[in-house]
ZAMARGU-4260 file (C-alpha; in steps of 0.2 Angstrom, whole numbers, plus 5000, padded with zeros to 4 digits):
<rodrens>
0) 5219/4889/4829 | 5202/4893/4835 | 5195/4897/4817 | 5202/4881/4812 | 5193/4870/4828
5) 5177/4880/4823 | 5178/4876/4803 | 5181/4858/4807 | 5166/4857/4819 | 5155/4865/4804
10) 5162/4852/4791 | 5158/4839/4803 | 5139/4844/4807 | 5138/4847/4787 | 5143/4832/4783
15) 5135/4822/4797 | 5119/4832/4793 | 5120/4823/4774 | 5122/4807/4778 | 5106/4807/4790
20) 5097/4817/4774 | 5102/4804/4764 | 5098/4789/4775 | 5080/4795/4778 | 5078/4799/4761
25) 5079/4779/4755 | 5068/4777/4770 | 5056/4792/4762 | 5057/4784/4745 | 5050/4765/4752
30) 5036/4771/4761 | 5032/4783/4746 | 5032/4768/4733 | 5029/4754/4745 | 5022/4754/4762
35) 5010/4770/4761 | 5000/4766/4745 | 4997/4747/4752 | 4991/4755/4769 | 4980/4768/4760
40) 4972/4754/4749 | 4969/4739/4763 | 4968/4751/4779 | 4961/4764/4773 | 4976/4776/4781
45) 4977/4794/4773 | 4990/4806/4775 | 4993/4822/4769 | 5008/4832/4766 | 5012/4835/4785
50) 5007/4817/4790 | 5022/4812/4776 | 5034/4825/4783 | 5031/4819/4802 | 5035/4800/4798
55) 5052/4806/4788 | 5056/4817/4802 | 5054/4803/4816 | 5064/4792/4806 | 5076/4806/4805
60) 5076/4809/4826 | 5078/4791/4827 | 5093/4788/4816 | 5102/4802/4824 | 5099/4795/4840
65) 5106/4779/4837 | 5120/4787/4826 | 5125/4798/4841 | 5124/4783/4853 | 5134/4772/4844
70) 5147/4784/4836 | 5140/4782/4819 | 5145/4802/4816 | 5162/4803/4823 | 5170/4807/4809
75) 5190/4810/4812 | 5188/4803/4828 | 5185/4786/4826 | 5194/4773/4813 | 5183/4774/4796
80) 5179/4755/4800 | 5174/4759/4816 | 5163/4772/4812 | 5155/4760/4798 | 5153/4747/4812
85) 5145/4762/4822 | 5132/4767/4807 | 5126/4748/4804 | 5122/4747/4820 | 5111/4764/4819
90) 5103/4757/4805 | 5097/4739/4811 | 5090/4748/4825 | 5081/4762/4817 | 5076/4750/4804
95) 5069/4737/4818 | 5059/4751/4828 | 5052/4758/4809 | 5046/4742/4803 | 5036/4739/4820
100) 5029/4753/4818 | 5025/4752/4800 | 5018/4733/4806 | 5009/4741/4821 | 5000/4752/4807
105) 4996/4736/4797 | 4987/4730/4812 | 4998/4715/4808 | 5014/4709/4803 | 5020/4721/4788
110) 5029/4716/4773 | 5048/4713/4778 | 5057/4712/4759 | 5055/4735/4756 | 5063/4738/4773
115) 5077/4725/4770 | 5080/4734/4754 | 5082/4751/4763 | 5094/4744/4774 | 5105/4734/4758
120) 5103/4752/4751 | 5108/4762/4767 | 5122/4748/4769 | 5130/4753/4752 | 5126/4772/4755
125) 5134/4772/4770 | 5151/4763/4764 | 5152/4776/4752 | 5147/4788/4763 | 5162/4785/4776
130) 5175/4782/4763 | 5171/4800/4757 | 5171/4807/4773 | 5186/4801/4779 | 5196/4805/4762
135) 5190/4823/4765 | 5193/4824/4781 | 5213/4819/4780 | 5215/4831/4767 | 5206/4846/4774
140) 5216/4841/4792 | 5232/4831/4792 | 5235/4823/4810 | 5238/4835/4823 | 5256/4835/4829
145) 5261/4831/4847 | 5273/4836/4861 | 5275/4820/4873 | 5279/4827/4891 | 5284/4812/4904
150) 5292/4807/4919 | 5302/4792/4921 | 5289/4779/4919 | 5291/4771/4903 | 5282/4779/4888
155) 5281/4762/4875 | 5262/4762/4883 | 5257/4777/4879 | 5266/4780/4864 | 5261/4763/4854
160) 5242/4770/4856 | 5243/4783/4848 | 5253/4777/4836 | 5239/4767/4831 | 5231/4783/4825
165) 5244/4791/4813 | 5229/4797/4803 | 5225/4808/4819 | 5241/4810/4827 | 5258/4812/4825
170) 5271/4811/4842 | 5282/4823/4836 | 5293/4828/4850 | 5297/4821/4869 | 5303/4829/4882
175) 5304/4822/4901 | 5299/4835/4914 | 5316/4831/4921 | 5322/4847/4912 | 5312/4860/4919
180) 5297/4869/4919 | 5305/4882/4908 | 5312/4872/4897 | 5296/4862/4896 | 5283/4878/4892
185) 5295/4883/4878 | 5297/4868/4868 | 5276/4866/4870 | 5275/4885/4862 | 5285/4880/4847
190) 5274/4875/4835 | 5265/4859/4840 | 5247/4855/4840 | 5244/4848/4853 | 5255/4844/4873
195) 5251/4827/4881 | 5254/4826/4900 | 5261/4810/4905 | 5264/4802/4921 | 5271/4820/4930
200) 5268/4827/4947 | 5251/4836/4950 | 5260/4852/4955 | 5271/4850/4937 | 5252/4844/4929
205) 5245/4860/4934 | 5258/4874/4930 | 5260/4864/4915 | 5239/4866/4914 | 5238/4882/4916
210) 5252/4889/4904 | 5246/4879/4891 | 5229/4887/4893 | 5236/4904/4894 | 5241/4903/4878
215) 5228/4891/4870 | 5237/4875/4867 | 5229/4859/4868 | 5231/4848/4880 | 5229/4829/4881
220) 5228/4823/4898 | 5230/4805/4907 | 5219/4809/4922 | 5223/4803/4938 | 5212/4793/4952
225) 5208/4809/4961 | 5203/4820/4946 | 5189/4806/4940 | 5183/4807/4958 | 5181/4825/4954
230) 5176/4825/4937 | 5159/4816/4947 | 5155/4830/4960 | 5143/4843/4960 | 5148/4860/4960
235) 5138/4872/4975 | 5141/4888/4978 | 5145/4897/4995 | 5140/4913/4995 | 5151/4919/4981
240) 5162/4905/4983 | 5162/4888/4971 | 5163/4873/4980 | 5163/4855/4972 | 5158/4842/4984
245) 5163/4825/4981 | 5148/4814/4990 | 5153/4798/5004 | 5140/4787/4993 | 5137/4781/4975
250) 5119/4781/4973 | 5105/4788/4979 | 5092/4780/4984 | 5081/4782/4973 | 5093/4779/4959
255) 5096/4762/4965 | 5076/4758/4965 | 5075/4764/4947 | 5089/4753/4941 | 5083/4739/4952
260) 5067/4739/4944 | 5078/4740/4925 | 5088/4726/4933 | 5071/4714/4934 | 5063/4720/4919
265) 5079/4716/4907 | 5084/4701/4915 | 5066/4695/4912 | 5064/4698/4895 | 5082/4694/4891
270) 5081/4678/4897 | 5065/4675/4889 | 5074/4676/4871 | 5090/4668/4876 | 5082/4654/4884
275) 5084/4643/4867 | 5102/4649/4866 | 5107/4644/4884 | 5098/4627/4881 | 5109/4621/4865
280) 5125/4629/4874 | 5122/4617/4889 | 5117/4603/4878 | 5135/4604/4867 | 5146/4609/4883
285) 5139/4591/4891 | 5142/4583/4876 | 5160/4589/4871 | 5168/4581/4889 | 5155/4575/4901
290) 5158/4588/4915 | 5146/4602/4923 | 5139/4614/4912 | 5137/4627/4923 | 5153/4635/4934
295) 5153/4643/4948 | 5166/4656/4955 | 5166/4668/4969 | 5166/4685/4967 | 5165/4701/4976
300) 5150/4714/4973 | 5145/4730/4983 | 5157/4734/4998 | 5165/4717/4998 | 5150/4706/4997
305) 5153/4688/4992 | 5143/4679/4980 | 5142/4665/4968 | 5146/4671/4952 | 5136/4660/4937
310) 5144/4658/4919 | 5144/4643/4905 | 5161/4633/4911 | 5170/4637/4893 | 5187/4630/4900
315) 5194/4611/4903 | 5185/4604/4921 | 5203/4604/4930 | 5207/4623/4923 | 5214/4629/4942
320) 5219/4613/4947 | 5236/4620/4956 | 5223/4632/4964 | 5229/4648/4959 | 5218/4662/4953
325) 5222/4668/4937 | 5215/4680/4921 | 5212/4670/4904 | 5227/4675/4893 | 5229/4677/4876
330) 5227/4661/4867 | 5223/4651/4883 | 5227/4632/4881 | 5214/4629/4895 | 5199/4636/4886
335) 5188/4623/4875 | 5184/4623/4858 | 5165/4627/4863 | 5171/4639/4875 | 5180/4651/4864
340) 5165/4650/4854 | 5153/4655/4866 | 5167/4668/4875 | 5168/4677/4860 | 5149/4681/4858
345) 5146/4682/4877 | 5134/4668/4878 | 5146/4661/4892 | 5140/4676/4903 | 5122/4673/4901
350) 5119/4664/4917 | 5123/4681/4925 | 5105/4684/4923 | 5101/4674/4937 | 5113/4683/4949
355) 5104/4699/4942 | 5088/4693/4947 | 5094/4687/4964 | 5099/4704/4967 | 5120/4701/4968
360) 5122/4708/4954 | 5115/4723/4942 | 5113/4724/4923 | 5126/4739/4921 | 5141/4743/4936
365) 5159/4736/4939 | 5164/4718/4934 | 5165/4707/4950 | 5183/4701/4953 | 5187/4687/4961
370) 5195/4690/4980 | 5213/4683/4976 | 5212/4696/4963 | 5206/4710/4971 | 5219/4708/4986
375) 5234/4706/4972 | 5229/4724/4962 | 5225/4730/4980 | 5244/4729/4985 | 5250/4742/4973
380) 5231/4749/4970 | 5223/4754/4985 | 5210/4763/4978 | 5203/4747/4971 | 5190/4743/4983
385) 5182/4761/4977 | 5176/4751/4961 | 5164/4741/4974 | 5154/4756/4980 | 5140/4750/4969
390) 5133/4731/4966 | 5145/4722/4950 | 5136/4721/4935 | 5135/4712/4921 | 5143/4723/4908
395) 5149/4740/4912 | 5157/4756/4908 | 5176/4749/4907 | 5168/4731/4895 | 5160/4746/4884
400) 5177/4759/4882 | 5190/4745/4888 | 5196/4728/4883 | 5195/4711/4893 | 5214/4717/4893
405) 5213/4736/4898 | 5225/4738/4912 | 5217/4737/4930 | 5223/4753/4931 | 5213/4759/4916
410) 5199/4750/4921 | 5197/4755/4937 | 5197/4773/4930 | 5185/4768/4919 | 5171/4760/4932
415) 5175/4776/4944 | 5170/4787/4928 | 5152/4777/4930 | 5152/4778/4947 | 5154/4794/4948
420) 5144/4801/4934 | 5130/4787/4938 | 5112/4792/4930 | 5096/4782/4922 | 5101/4788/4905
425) 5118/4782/4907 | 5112/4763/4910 | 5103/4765/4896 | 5117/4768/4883 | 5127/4759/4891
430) 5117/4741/4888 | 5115/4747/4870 | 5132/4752/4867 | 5134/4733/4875 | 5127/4723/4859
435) 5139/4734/4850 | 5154/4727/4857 | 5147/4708/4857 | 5155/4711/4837 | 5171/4717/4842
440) 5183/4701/4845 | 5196/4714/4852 | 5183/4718/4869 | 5187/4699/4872 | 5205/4697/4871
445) 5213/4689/4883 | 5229/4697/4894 | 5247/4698/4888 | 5255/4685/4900 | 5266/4696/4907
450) 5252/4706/4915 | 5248/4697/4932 | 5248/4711/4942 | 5241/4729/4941 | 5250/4742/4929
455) 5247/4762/4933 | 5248/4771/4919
</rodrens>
């Protein structure tokens, strides 16, 4: 089994390694034919062998950059469509940085039609590129097959995701921890690929852990509230002893002046190129009923604060006139034309940037609920109010790896993952994986229903 993990790793570097290769190698091509020869004749810019080698080789750093960020080489891992998603991306990113610094060489604007036919090219390459990585991949490794172990919870959750990657894996077999931890460890040494750990006792969780181990079985586990807290501590040692210490606070000090400072600087800048956006989105929200273009809610931010909460209104003016809080739900007859417009490409939240630079809320942390809310996932989720050990943001770690209809369970795993793990760089990726998601209509997705209140899972 371990050969087999290590082979597929190699494939995967291999064929990652080509695709970069071959993306920078249209870039290498256009500034060969294209953009070199027009800067050696009007700037008089020479380079030499190295100097040609050096600008492929930036290119190269930056495309895998933006791949790696944005998933673009997680082959296997991720649906082929996903990871096309992911690779387009990478490439308007890299492309955007490249031409202004082909433009900052011109000493002006530089010619726009060679790097828009590298990125057509790169486009095509990349389809191709996917569809015969994915075929390959399938082939050389059919989905893994999987032993389901569960309590008495239901298992529809669960087993419906990752039924929706039967190209990766396979539930196989299920078998409720109800029949013993003998029985159990057999059944999980008898010829499955994987064991997943569902909804059973810690102390069941850990023999189970470590038997598997033993004899090197895979695991998937759902972790708990407690074992994200402890995924984010930081391992000392006392004496000969390991300790992991969990801290009382979420960021430093320090931490929270950097990202104060990111906070300012962003919502600046942002709101300098989104100012047209927000002007025509108030103009055709007055025009379509009459009513107030801006809609205020309170929400709660760092330990419990309330604050004003800005947005776009995109639903009908009496949308909560019986006066109860509630989520918007799939197909929500109280949302406006214009407002599932300007929900689905996230203009609605733009107003935000004014509660960023008021300081209430942050550019990256938690989502701020609403107090009814919170007090209704509070009654069977306690551990709720750990989410508000950092100020809200404006999108976050559960918006980016979560749907607007993620469990609140789910999610609050999610923003305690962020809390926990918090760090300069992580912002960072976070608010570019951010435009990713503005493309996915699934990330705005109202809730079933049926889900009022929060589901463990």
């Amino acid at each position: 089994m371990k050969r087999i993990e290590s082979i597929k790793r190699l494939i995967i570097l291999q064929l990652s390694s080509i695709g970069l290769i071959l993306q920078t190698g249209v870039y290498a091509y256009f500034w060969l034919t294209e953009y070199y020869p027009f800067l050696h004749m009007h700037r008089r810019l020479n380079f030499y062998r190295w100097g040609h080698v050096l600008m492929f080789f930036l290119y190269f750093v930056l495309l895998f950059f933006f791949s790696s960020t944005y998933g673009g080489l997680k082959i296997g891992y991720l649906k082929p469509v996903e990871v096309y998603f992911s690779q387009v991306f990478s490439l308007a990113g890299v492309n955007v940085f490249s031409y202004l610094q082909l433009s900052a060489m011109a000493n002006w604007l530089a010619d726009v039609k060679p790097i828009m036919k590298v990125m057509a090219i790169q486009l095509v390459l990349s389809a191709a590129w996917v569809y015969v990585c994915n075929m390959f991949y399938h082939k050389a490794f059919p989905p893994r097959k999987l032993l389901l172990v569960h309590g008495e919870r239901p298992i529809d959750d669960i087993v419906g995701k990752f039924n929706s990657r039967k190209d990766k894996y396979i539930i196989d077999g299920y078998i409720n921890i109800s029949e013993g931890l003998d029985a159990v460890c057999k059944k999980a040494t008898s010829g499955y690929g994987a064991v997943v750990l569902w909804d059973i006792s810690t102390h069941d969780r850990n023999e189970l852990l470590k038997y598997c181990y033993s004899r090197s079985v895979r695991v998937y586990m759902m972790p708990k509230i407690s074992d994200v807290l402890v995924k984010g501590s930081d391992q000392l040692h006392l004496f000969d002893t390991p300790i992991l210490l969990t801290r009382e606070y979420a960021l430093k000090m320090e931490q929270r002046v950097v990202k104060r400072l990111i906070d300012i600087v962003c919502a600046v800048i942002l709101l300098i190129i989104a100012s047209p956006f927000m002007i025509i989105t108030a103009i055709a929200i007055k025009l379509y009923d009459g009513g107030p273009v801006l809609y205020k809610q309170i929400r709660c931010t760092r330990d419990a604060k309330e604050f004003y909460i800005l947005k776009f209104r995109s639903m009908k003016v009496d949308a909560e006139k019986d006066g109860v809080a509630r989520l918007a739900s799939k197909n929500d007859s109280r949302i406006t034309p214009i407002g599932k417009f300007i929900r689905a490409v996230r203009i609605d939240e733009l107003p935000q940037l004014f509660n960023i630079l008021k300081g209430e809320m942050s550019f990256i942390g938690p989502r701020p609920e609403r107090p009814e809310i919170i007090a209704q996932y509070m009654e069977e989720m306690p551990e709720f109010a750990f989410r508000m050990k950092v100020k809200a943001g404006l999108a976050g770690y559960a918006q980016v790896y979560g749907k607007y209809n993620t469990t609140p369970y789910d999610k609050l795993k999610l923003d305690l993952t962020y809390i926990e793990n918090y760090s300069v760089w992580l912002d960072i990726k976070l608010m570019l994986l951010t435009l990713k998601i503005l493309f996915k209509p699934e990330s705005t997705e109202g809730v079933d229903s049926s889900q009022v209140t929060a589901k463990k899972s």
